[in-house]
KEKE-957344 format. One record per residue (C-alpha): x, z, y; residue number from 1; residue in one letter; chain. Coordinates in Angstrom, 3 decimals, decimal comma. Layout:
BEGIN
((X Z Y) NUM "A" "A")
...
This chain:
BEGIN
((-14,611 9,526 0,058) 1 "X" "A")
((-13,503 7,973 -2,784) 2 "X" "A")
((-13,363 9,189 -6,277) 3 "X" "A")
((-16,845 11,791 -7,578) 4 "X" "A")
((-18,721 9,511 -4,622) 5 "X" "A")
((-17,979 5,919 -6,594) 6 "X" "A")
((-19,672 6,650 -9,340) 7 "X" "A")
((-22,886 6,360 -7,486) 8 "X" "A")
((-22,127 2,683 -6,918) 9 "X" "A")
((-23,950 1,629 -9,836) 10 "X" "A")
((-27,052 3,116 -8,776) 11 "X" "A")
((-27,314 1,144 -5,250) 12 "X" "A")
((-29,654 -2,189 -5,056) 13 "X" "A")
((-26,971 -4,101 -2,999) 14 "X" "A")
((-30,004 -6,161 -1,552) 15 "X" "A")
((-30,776 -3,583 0,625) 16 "X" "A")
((-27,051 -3,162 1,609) 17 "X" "A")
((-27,133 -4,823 5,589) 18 "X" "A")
((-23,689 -3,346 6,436) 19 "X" "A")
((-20,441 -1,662 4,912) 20 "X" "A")
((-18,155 0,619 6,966) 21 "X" "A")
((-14,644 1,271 5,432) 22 "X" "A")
((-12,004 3,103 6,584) 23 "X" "A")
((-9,613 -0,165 5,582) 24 "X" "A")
((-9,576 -3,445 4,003) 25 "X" "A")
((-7,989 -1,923 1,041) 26 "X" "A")
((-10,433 0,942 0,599) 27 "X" "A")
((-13,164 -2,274 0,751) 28 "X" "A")
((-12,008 -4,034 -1,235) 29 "X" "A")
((-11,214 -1,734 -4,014) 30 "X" "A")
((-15,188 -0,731 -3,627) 31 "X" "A")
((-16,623 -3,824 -3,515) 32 "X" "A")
((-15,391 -6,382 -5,449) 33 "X" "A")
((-17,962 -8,720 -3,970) 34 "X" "A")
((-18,909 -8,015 0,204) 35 "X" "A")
((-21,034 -11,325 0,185) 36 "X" "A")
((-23,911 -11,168 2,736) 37 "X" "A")
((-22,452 -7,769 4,267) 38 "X" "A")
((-22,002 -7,414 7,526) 39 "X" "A")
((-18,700 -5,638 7,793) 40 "X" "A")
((-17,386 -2,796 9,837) 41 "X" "A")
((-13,711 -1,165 9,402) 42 "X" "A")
((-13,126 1,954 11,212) 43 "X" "A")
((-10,260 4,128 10,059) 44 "X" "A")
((-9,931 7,688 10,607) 45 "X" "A")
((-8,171 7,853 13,680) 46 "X" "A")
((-9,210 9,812 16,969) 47 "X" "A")
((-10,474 8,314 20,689) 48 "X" "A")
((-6,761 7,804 22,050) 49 "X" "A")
((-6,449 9,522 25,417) 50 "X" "A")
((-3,023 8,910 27,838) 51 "X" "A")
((-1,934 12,021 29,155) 52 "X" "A")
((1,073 13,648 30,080) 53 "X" "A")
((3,875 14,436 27,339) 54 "X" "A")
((6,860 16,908 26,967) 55 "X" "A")
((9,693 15,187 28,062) 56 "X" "A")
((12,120 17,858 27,808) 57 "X" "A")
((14,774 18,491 24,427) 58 "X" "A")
((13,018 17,594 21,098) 59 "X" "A")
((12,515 20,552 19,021) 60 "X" "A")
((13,329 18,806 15,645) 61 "X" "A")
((10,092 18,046 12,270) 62 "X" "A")
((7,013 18,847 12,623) 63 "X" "A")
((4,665 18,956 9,452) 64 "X" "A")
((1,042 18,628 10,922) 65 "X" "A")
((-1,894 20,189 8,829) 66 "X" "A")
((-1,924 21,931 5,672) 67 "X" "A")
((1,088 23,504 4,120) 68 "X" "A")
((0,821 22,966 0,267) 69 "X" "A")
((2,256 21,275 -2,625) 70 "X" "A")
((-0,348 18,532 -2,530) 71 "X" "A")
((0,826 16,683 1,085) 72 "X" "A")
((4,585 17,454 0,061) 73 "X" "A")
((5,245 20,983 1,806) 74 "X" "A")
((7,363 22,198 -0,891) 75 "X" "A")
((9,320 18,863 -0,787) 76 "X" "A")
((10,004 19,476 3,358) 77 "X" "A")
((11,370 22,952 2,168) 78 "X" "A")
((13,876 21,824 -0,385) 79 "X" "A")
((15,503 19,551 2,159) 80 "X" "A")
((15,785 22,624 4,628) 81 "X" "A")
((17,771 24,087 2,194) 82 "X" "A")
((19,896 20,919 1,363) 83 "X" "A")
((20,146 19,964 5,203) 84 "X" "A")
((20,137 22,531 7,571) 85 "X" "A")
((20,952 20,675 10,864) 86 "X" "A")
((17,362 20,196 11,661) 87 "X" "A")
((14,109 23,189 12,439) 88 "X" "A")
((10,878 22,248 10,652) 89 "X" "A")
((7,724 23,636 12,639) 90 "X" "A")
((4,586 23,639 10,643) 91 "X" "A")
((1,113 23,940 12,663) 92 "X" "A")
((-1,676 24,046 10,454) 93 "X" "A")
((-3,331 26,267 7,740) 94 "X" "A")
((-1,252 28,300 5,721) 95 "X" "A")
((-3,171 29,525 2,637) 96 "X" "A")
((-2,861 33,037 1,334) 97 "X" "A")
((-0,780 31,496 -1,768) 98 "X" "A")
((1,110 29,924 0,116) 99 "X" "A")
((2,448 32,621 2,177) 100 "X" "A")
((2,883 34,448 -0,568) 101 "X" "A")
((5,086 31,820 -2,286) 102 "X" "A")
((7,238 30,943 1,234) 103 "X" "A")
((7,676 34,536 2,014) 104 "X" "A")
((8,644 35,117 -2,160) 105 "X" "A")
((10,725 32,143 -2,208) 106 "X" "A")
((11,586 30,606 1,237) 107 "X" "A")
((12,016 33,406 3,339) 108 "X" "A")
((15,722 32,816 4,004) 109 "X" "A")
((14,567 29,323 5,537) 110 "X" "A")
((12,614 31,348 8,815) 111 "X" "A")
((15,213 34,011 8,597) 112 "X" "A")
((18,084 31,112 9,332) 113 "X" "A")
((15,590 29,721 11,699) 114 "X" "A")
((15,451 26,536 9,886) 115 "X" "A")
((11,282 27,225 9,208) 116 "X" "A")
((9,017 27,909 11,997) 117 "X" "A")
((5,222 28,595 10,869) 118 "X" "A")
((2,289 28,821 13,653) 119 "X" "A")
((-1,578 27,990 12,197) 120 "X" "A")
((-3,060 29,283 15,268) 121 "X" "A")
((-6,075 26,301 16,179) 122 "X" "A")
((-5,406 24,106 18,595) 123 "X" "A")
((-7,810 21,707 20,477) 124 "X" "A")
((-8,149 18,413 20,402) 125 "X" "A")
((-5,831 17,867 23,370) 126 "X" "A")
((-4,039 20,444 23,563) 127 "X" "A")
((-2,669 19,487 19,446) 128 "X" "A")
((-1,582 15,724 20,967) 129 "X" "A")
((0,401 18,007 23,633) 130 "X" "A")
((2,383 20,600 21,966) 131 "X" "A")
((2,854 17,743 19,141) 132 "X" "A")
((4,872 15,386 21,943) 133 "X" "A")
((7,934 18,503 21,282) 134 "X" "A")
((8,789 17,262 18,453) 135 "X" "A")
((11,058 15,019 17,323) 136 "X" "A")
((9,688 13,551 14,292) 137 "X" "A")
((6,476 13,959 12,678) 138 "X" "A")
((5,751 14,327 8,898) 139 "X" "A")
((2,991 12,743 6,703) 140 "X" "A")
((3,507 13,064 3,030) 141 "X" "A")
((1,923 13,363 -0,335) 142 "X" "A")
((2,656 14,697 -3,686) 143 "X" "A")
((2,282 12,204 -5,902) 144 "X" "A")
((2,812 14,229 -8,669) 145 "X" "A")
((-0,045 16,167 -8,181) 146 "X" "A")
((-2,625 14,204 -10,407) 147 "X" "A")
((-5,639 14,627 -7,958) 148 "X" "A")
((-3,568 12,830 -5,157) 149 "X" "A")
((-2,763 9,899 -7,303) 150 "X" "A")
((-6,218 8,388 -6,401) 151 "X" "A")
((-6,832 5,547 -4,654) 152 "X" "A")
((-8,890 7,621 -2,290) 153 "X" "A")
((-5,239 9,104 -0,866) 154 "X" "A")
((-3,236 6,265 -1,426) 155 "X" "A")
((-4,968 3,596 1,524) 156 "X" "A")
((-6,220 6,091 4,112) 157 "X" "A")
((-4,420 7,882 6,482) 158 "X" "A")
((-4,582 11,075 7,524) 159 "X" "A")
((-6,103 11,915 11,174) 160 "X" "A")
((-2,660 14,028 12,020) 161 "X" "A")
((-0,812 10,771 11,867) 162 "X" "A")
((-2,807 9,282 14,647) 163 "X" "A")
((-2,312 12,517 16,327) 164 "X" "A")
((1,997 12,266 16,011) 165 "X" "A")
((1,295 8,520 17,705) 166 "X" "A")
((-0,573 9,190 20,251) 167 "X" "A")
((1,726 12,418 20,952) 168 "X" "A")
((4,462 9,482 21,000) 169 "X" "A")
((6,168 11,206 17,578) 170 "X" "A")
((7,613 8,651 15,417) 171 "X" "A")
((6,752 8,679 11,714) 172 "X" "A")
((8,339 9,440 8,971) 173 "X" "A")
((5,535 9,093 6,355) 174 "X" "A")
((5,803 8,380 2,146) 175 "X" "A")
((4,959 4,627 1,267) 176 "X" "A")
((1,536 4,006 0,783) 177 "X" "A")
((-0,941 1,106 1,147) 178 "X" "A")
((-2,704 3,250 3,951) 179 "X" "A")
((0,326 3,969 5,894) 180 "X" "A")
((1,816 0,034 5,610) 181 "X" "A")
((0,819 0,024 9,340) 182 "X" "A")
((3,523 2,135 10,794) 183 "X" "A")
((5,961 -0,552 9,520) 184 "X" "A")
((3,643 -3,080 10,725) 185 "X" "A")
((3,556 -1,844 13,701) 186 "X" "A")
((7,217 -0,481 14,065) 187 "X" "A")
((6,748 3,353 14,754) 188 "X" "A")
((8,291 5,033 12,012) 189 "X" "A")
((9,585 4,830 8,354) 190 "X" "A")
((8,444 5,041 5,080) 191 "X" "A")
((10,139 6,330 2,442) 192 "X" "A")
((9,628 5,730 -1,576) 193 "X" "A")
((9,940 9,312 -3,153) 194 "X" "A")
((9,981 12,729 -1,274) 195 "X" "A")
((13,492 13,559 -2,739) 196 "X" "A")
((15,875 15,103 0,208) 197 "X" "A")
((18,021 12,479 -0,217) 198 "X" "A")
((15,461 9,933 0,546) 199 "X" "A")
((14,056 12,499 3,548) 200 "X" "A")
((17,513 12,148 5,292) 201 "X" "A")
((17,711 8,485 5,101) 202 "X" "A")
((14,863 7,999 6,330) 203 "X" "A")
((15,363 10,471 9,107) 204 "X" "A")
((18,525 8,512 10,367) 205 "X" "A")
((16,642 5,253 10,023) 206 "X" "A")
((14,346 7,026 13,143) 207 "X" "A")
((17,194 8,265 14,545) 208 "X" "A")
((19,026 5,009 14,426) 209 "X" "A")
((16,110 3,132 16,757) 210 "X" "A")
((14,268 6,136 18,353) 211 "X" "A")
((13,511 4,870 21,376) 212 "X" "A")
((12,282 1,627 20,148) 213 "X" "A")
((9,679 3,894 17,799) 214 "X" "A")
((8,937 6,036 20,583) 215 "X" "A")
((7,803 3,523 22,657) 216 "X" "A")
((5,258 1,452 20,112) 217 "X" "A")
((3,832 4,963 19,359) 218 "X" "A")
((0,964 5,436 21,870) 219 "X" "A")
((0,697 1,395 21,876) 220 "X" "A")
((-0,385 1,971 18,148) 221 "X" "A")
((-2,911 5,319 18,734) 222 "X" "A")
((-4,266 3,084 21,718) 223 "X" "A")
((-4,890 0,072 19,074) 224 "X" "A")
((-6,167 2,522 16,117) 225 "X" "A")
((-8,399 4,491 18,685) 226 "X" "A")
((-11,689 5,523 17,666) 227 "X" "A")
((-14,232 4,473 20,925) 228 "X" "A")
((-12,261 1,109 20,340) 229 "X" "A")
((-12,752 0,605 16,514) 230 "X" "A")
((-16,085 1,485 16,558) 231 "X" "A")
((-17,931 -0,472 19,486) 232 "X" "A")
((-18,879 -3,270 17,058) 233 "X" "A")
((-20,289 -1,441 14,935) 234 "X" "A")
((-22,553 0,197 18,148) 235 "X" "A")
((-23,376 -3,191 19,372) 236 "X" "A")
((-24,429 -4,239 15,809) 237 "X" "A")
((-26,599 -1,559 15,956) 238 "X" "A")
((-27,844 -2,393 19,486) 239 "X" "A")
((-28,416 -5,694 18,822) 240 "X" "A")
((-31,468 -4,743 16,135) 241 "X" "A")
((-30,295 -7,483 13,654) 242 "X" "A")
């Protein structure tokens, strides 16, 4: 990843670079100011997209993938519970010790009220793009105030769980970064500027206000991102013995 790993830049020969993979353009580019003579691969971090069969029942409101903590903007999802409470937030993913000391110390009237619903039990790879396809919305956020976050490193690659929200035909409501330009692009979800609650909401009733538009370029967008797809060039290359 970006960041400690860049500093050993220097040190390569780049005449005995044959090939680059990269995540993104961006992430290439901010690398390598100079890709002349590489033979160039770009495979983001995105799982093999498999069709199967989704919940189709009553949605059962956010859903914060991954790891609750300050960093990706937990703390942020929790202050708009408390502004907004029309809306259940289900978290699946690791809950660190701290932090379950600091919800149950400071948040615990959010699961009493029923507006905060934790599970970190594992999940496989399948069965996470199934009991995702609940939920109404899916959340993909960081803290930019953290300082470790404000790397380039986070700012233009996404996160695996947002493939996972697409291909579990979740829209997107994610914060507006170079490495998340595609759900705009691609028109399944929102970004947002700032994590405030205000900003949350609108950006919550922007979904709202086209869902089944979203919903339907989700999968088409996990299918286009998937993994087996973005890397068979790279496999031929390698094939091919050039």
């Amino acid at each position: 990843e970006l960041g400690t790993g860049e500093n050993l830049l220097p040190l390569i020969n780049r005449k005995l670079i044959d090939c680059v993979i990269s995540q993104s353009t961006e992430r290439l580019n901010y690398l390598f100011k100079n890709t002349e003579g590489f033979k160039i691969f770009i495979i983001p971090n995105s799982p093999v997209f498999k069709e199967q069969p989704l919940f189709e029942g009553e949605k059962k409101g956010l859903l914060y993938g991954g790891t609750a903590w300050d960093p990706f903007g937990f703390y942020h999802c929790l202050d708009y519970l408390r502004k907004y409470k029309d809306t259940p937030l289900t978290v699946q993913g690791a809950l660190p010790g701290e932090e379950r000391e600091k919800i149950s110390a400071e948040y615990s009237d959010l699961i009493s009220e029923g507006l905060l619903h934790l599970n970190d039990n594992y999940l496989g790879n399948d069965d996470v793009v199934k009991y995702f396809s609940q939920f109404e919305i899916g959340i993909c956020f960081y803290n930019f105030d953290v300082e470790w976050i404000r790397h380039f490193n986070y700012q233009s690659a996404p996160s695996g769980k947002m493939f996972k929200y697409l291909a579990a035909g979740v829209p997107v409501l994610a914060i507006n970064i170079i490495g998340f330009k595609f759900i705009e692009e691609m028109n399944c979800g929102v970004l947002i500027n700032d994590l405030k609650p205000e900003s949350i909401r609108a950006g919550i009733e922007q979904i709202r206000s086209k869902y089944s538009l979203l919903r339907a370029n989700t999968q088409m967008a996990a299918a286009h991102y998937s993994f087996d797809k973005a890397v068979k060039p790279y496999i031929d290359y390698l094939g091919s013995g050039k």
